[in-house]
Residue frames as a rotation matrix with the C-alpha (Angstrom) as fourth column:
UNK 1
0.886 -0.110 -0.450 9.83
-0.209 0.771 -0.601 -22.82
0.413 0.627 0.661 -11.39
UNK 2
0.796 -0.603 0.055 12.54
-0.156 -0.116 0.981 -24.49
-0.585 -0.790 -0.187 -9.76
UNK 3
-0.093 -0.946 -0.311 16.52
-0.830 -0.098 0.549 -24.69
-0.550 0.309 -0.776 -11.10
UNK 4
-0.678 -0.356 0.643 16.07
-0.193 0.930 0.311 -28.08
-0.709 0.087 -0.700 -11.87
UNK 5
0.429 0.702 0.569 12.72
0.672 0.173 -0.720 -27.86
-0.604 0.691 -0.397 -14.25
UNK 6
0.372 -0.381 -0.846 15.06
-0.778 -0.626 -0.061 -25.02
-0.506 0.681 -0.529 -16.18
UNK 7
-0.272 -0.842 0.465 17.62
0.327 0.373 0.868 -27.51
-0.905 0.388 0.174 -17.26
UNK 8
-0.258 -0.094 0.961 19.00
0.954 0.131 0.269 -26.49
-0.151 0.987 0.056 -20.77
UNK 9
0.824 0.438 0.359 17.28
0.378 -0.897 0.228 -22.76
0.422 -0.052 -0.905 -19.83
UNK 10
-0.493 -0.514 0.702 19.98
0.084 -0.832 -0.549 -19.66
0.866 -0.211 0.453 -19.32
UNK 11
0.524 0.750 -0.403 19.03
0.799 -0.270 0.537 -18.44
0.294 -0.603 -0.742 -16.03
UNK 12
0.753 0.455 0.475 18.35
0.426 -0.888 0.176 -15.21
0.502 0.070 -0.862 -14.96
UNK 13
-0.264 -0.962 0.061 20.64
0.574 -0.208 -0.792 -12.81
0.775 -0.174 0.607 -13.86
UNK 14
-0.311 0.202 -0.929 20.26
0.837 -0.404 -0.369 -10.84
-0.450 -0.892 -0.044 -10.43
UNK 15
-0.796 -0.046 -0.603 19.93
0.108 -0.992 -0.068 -7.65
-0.595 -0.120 0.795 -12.24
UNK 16
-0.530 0.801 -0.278 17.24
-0.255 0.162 0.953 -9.27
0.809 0.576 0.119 -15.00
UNK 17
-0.332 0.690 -0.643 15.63
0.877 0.476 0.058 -10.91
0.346 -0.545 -0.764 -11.98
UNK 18
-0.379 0.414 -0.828 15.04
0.533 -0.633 -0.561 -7.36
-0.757 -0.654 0.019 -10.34
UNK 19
-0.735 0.588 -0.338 14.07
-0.660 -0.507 0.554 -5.50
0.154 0.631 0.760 -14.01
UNK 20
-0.537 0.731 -0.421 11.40
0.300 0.632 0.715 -8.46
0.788 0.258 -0.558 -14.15
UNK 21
-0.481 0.400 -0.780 10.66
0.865 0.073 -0.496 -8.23
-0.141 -0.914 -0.381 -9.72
UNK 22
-0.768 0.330 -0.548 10.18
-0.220 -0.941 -0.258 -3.78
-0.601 -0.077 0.796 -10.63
UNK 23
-0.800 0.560 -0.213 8.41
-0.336 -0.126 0.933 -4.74
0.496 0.819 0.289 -13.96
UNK 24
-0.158 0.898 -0.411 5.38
0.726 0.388 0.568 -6.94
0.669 -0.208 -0.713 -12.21
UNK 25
-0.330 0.237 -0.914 5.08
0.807 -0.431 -0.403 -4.39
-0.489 -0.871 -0.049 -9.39
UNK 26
-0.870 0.143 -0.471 4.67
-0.036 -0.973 -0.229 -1.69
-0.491 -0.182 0.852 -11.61
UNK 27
-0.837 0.520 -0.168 2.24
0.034 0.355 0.934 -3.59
0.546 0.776 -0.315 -13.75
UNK 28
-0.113 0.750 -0.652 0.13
0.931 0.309 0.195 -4.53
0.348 -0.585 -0.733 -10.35
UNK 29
-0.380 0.446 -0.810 -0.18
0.457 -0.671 -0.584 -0.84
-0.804 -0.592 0.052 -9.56
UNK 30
-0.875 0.218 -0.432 -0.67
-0.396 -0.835 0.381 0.56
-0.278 0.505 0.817 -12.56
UNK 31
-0.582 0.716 -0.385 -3.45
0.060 0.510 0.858 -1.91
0.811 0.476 -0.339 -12.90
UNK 32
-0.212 0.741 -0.637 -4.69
0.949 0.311 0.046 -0.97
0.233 -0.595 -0.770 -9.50
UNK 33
-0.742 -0.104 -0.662 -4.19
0.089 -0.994 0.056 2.91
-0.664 -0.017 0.747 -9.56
UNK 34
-0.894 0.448 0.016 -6.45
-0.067 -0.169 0.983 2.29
0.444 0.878 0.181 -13.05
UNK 35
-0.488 0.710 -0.508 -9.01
0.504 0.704 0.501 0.41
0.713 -0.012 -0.701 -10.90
UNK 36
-0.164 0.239 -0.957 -9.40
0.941 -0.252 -0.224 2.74
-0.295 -0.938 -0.184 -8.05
UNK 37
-0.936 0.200 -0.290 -8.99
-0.304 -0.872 0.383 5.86
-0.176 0.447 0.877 -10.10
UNK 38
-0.750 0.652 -0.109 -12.46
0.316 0.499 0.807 4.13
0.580 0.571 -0.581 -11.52
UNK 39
0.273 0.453 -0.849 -13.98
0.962 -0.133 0.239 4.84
-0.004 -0.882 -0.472 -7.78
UNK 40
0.617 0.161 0.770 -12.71
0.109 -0.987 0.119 7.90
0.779 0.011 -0.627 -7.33
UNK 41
0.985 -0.035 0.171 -10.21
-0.167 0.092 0.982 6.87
-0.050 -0.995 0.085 -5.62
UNK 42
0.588 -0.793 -0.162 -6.36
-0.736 -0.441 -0.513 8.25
0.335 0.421 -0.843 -5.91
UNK 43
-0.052 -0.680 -0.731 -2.94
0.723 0.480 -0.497 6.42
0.689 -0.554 0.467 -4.57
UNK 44
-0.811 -0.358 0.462 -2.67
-0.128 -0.663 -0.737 9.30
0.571 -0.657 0.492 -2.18
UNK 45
-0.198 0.735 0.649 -5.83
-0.866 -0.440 0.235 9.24
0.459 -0.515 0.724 -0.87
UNK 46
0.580 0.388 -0.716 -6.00
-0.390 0.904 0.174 5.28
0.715 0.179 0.676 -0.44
UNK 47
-0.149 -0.958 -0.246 -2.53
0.320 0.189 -0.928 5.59
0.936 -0.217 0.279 1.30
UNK 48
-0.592 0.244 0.768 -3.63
-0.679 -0.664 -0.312 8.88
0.434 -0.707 0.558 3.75
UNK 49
0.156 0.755 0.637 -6.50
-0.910 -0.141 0.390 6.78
0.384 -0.641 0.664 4.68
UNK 50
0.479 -0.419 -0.771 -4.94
0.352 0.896 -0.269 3.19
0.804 -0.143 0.577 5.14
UNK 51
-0.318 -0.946 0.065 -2.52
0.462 -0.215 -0.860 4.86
0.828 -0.244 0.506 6.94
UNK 52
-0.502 0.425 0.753 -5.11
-0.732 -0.673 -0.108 6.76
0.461 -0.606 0.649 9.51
UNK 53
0.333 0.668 -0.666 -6.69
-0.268 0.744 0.612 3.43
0.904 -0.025 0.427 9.71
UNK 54
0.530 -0.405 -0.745 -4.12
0.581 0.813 -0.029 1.64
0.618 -0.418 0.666 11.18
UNK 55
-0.290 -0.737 -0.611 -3.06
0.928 -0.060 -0.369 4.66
0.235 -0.674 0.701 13.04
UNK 56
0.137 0.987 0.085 -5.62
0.859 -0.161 0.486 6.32
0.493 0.006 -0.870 14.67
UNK 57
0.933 0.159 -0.324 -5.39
0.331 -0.736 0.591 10.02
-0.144 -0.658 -0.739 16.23
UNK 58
-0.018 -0.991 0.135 -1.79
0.946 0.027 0.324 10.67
-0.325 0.133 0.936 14.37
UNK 59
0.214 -0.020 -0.977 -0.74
-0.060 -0.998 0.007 14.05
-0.975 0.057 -0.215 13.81
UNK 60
0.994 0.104 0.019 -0.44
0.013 0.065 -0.998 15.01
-0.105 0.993 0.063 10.02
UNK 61
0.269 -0.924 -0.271 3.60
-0.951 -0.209 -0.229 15.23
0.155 0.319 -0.935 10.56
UNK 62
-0.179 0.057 0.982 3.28
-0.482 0.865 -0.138 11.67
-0.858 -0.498 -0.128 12.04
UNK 63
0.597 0.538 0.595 1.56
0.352 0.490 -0.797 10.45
-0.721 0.685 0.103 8.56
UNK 64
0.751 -0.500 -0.432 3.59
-0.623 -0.316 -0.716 12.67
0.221 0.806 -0.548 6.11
UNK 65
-0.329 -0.917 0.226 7.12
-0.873 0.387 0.296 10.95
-0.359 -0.099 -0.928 7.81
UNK 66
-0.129 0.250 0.960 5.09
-0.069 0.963 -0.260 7.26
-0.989 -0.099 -0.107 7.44
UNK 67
0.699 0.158 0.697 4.09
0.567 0.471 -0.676 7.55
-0.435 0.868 0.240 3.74
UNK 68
0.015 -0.602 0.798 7.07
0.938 0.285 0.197 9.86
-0.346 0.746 0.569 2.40
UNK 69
0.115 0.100 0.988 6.16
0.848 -0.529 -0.045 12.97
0.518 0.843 -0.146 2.06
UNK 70
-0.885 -0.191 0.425 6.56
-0.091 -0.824 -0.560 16.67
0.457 -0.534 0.711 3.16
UNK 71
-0.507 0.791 -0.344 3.89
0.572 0.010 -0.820 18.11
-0.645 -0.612 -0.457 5.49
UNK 72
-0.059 0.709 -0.703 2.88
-0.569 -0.602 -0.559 20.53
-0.820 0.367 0.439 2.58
UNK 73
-0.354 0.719 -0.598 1.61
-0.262 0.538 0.801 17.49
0.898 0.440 -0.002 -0.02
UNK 74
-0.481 0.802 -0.353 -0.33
0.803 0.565 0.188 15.92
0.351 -0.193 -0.916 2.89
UNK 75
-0.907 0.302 -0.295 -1.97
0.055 -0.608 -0.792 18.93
-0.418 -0.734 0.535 3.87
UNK 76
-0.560 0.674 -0.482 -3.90
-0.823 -0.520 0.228 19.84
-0.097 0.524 0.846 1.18
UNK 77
-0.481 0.464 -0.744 -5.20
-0.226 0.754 0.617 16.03
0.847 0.465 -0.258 1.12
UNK 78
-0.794 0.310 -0.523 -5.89
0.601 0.266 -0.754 15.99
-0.095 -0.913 -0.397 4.73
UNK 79
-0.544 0.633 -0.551 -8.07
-0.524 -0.769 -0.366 19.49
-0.655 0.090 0.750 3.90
UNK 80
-0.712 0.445 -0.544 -9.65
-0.395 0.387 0.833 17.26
0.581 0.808 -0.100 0.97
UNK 81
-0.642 0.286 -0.711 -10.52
0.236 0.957 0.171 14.39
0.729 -0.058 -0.682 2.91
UNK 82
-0.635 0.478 -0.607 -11.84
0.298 -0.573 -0.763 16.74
-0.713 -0.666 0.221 5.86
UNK 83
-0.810 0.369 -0.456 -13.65
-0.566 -0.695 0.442 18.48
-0.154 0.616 0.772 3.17
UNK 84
-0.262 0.663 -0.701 -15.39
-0.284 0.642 0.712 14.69
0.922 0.386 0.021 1.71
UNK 85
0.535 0.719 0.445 -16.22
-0.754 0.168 0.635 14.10
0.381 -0.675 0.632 5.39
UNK 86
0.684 0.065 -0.727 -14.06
-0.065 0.997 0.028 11.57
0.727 0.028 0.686 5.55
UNK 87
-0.110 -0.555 -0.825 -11.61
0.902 0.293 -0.317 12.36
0.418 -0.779 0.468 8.41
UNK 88
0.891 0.435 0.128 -11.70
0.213 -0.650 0.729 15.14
0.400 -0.623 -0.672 11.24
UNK 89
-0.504 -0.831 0.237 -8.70
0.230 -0.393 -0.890 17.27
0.833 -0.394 0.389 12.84
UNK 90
0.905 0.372 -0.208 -9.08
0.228 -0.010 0.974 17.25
0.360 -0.928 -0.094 17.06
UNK 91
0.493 -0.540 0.682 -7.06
-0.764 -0.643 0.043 19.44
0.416 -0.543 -0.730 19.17
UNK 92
-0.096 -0.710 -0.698 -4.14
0.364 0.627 -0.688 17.59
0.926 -0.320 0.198 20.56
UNK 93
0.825 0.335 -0.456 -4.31
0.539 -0.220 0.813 17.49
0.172 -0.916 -0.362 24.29
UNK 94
0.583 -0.612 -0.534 -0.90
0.809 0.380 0.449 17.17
-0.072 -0.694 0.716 24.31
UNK 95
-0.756 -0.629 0.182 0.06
0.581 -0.517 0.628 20.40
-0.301 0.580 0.757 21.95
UNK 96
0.328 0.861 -0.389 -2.75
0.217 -0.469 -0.856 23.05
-0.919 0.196 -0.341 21.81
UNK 97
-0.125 -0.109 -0.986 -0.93
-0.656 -0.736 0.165 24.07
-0.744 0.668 0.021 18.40
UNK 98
-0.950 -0.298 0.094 -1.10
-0.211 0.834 0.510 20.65
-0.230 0.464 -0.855 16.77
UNK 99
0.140 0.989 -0.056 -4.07
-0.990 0.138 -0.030 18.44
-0.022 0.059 0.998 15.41
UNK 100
-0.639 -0.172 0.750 -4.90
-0.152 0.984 0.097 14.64
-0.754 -0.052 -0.655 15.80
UNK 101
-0.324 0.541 -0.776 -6.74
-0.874 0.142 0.464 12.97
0.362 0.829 0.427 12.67
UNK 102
-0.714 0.310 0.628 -9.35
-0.146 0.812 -0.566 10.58
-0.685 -0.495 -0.534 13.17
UNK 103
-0.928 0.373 -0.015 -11.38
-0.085 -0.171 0.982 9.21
0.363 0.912 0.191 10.42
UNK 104
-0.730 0.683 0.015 -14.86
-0.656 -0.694 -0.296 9.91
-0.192 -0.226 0.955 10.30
UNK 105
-0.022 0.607 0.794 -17.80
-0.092 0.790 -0.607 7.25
-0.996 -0.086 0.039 10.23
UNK 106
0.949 0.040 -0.313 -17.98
-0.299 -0.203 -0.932 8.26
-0.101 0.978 -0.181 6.17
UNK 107
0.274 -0.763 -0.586 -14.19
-0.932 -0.059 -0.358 7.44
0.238 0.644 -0.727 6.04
UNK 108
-0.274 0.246 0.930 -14.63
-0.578 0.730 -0.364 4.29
-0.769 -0.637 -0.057 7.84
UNK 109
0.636 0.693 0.340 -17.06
-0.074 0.493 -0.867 3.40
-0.768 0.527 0.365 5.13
UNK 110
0.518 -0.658 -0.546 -14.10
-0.829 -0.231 -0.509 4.42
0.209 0.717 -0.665 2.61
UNK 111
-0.504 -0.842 0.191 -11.58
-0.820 0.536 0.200 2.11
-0.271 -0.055 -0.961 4.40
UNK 112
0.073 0.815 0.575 -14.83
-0.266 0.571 -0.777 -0.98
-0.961 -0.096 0.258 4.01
UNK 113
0.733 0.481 -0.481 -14.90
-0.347 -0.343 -0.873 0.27
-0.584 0.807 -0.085 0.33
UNK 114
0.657 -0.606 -0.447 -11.58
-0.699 -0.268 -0.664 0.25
0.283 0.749 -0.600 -0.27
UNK 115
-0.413 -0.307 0.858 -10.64
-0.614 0.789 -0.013 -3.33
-0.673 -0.532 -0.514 1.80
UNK 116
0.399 0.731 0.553 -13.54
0.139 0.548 -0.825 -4.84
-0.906 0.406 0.117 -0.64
UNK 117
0.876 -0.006 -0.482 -11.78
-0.467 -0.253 -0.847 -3.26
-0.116 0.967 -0.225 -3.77
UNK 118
-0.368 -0.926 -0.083 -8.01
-0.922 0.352 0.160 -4.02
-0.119 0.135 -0.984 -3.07
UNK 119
-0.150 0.085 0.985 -9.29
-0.277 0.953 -0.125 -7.78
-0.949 -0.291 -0.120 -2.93
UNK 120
0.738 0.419 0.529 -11.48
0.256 0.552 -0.794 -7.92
-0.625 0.721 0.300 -6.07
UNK 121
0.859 -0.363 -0.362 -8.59
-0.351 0.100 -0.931 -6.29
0.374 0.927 -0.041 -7.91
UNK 122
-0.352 -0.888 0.296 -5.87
-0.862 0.431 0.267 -8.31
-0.365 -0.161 -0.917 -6.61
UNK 123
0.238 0.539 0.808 -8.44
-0.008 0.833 -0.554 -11.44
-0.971 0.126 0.203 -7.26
UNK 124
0.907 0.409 -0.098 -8.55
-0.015 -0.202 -0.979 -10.08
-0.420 0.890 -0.178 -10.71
UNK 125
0.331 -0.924 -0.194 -4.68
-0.916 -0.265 -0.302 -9.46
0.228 0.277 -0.933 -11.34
UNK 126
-0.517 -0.595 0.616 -3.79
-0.813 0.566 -0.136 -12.66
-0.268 -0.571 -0.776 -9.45
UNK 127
0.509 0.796 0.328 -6.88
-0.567 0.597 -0.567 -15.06
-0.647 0.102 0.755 -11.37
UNK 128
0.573 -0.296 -0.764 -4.33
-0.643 0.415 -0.643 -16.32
0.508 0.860 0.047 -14.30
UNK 129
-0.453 -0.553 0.699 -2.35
-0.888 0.212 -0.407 -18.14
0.077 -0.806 -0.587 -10.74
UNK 130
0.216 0.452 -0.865 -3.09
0.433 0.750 0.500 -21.55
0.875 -0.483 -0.034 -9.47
UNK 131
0.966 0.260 0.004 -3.46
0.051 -0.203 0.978 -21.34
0.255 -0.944 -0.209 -5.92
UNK 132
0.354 -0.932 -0.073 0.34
0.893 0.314 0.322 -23.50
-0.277 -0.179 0.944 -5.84
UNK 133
-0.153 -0.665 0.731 1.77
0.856 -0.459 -0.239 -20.68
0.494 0.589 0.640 -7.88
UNK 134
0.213 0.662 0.718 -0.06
-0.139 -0.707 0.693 -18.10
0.967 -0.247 -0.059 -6.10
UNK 135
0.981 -0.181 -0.068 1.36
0.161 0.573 0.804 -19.90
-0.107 -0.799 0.591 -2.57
UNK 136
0.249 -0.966 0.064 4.92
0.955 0.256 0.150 -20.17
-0.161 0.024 0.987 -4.20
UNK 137
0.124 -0.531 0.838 5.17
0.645 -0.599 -0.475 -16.74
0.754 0.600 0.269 -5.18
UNK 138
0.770 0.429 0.472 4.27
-0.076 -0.672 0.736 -15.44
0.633 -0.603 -0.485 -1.65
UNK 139
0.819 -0.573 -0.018 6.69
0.280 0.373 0.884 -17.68
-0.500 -0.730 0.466 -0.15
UNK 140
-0.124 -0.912 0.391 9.69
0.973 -0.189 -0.133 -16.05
0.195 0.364 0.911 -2.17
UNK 141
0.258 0.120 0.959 8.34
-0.028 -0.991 0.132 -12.56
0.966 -0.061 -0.252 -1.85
UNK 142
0.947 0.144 0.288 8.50
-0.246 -0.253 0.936 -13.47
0.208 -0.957 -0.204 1.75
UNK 143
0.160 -0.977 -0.144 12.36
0.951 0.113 0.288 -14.74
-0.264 -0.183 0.947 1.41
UNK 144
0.365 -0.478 0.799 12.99
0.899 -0.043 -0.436 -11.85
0.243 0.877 0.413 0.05
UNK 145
0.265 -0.116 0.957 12.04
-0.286 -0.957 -0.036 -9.14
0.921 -0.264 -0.287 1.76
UNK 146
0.988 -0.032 -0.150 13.27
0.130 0.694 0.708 -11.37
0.081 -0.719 0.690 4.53
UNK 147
0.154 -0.956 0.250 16.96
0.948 0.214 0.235 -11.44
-0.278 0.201 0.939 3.29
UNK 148
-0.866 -0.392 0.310 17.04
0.398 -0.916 -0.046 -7.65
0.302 0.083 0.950 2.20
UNK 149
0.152 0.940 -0.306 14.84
0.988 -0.133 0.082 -6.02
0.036 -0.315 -0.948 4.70
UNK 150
-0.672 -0.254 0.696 14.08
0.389 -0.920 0.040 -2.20
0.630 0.298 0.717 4.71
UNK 151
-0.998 -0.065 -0.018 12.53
0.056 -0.650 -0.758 0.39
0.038 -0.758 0.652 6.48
UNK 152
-0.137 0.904 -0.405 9.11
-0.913 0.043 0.406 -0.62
0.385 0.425 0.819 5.30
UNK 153
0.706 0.139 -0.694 9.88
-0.275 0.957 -0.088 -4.45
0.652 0.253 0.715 5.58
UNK 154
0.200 -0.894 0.402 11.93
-0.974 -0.227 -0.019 -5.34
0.108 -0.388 -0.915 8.31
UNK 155
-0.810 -0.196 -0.553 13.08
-0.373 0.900 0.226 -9.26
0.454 0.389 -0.802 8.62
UNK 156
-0.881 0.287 -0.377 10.77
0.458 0.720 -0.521 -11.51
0.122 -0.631 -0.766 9.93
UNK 157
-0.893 0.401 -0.203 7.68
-0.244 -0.811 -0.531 -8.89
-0.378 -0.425 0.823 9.42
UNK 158
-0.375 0.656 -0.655 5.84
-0.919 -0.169 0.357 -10.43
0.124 0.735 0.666 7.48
């Protein structure tokens, strides 16, 4: 809504605008963490394998630094997901003591699975939008993380 369709409205303060910006984010995961938990499918595990997607043959310190975490929480999920078939540990040419991860035709199908879900529940979370609104909010999210970019989000990435 722009400044001008407030008139006579209070308007938000920077620090109400971010309780509101944290509040809808945590709504949209906790409404997709619900949905995927449905599948059988954690935040960790959704991450690990996104994250192998788009970065094929990474060592498991390589992935722990990308999503955040020590190397002993992503082991035991890397030993999961090896377990469901869904990714494989190959000698590292480069480091006989190391492993590369590569996901497995079965985790393939996972990323498929889990490209088709993020959609229908974002469809679903994002259906009370008009397209416009659904347009305008992208195009502020995208000033934003424009104007205060981070190590996730640098300017102009998106």
């Amino acid at each position: 809504m722009s400044s001008s369709a407030r008139s006579g409205e209070e308007h938000l303060s920077a620090t109400e605008l971010g309780e509101l910006l944290m509040a809808a984010s945590r709504a949209f995961s906790q409404q997709g963490r619900a949905r995927f938990g449905e599948h059988g499918l954690s935040p960790a595990r959704v991450r690990l394998l996104v994250a192998l997607h788009h970065r094929p043959g990474s060592r498991m310190r390589e992935l722990a630094d990308l999503l955040g975490v020590s190397g002993r929480a992503i082991t035991p999920l890397v030993d999961a997901l090896e377990s469901d078939g869904l990714l494989a540990r190959r000698p590292d040419p480069d480091d006989r003591r190391a492993f590369r991860l590569t996901l497995t035709d079965a985790g393939i199908g996972a990323i498929d699975e889990i490209a088709a879900l993020q959609g229908r529940i974002s469809e679903e979370i994002f259906s009370g939008l008009a397209v416009e609104d659904r347009d305008g909010l992208a195009r502020l999210l995208r000033v934003f993380l424009n104007t205060a970019p981070t190590q996730d989000h640098p300017p102009d990435a998106l």
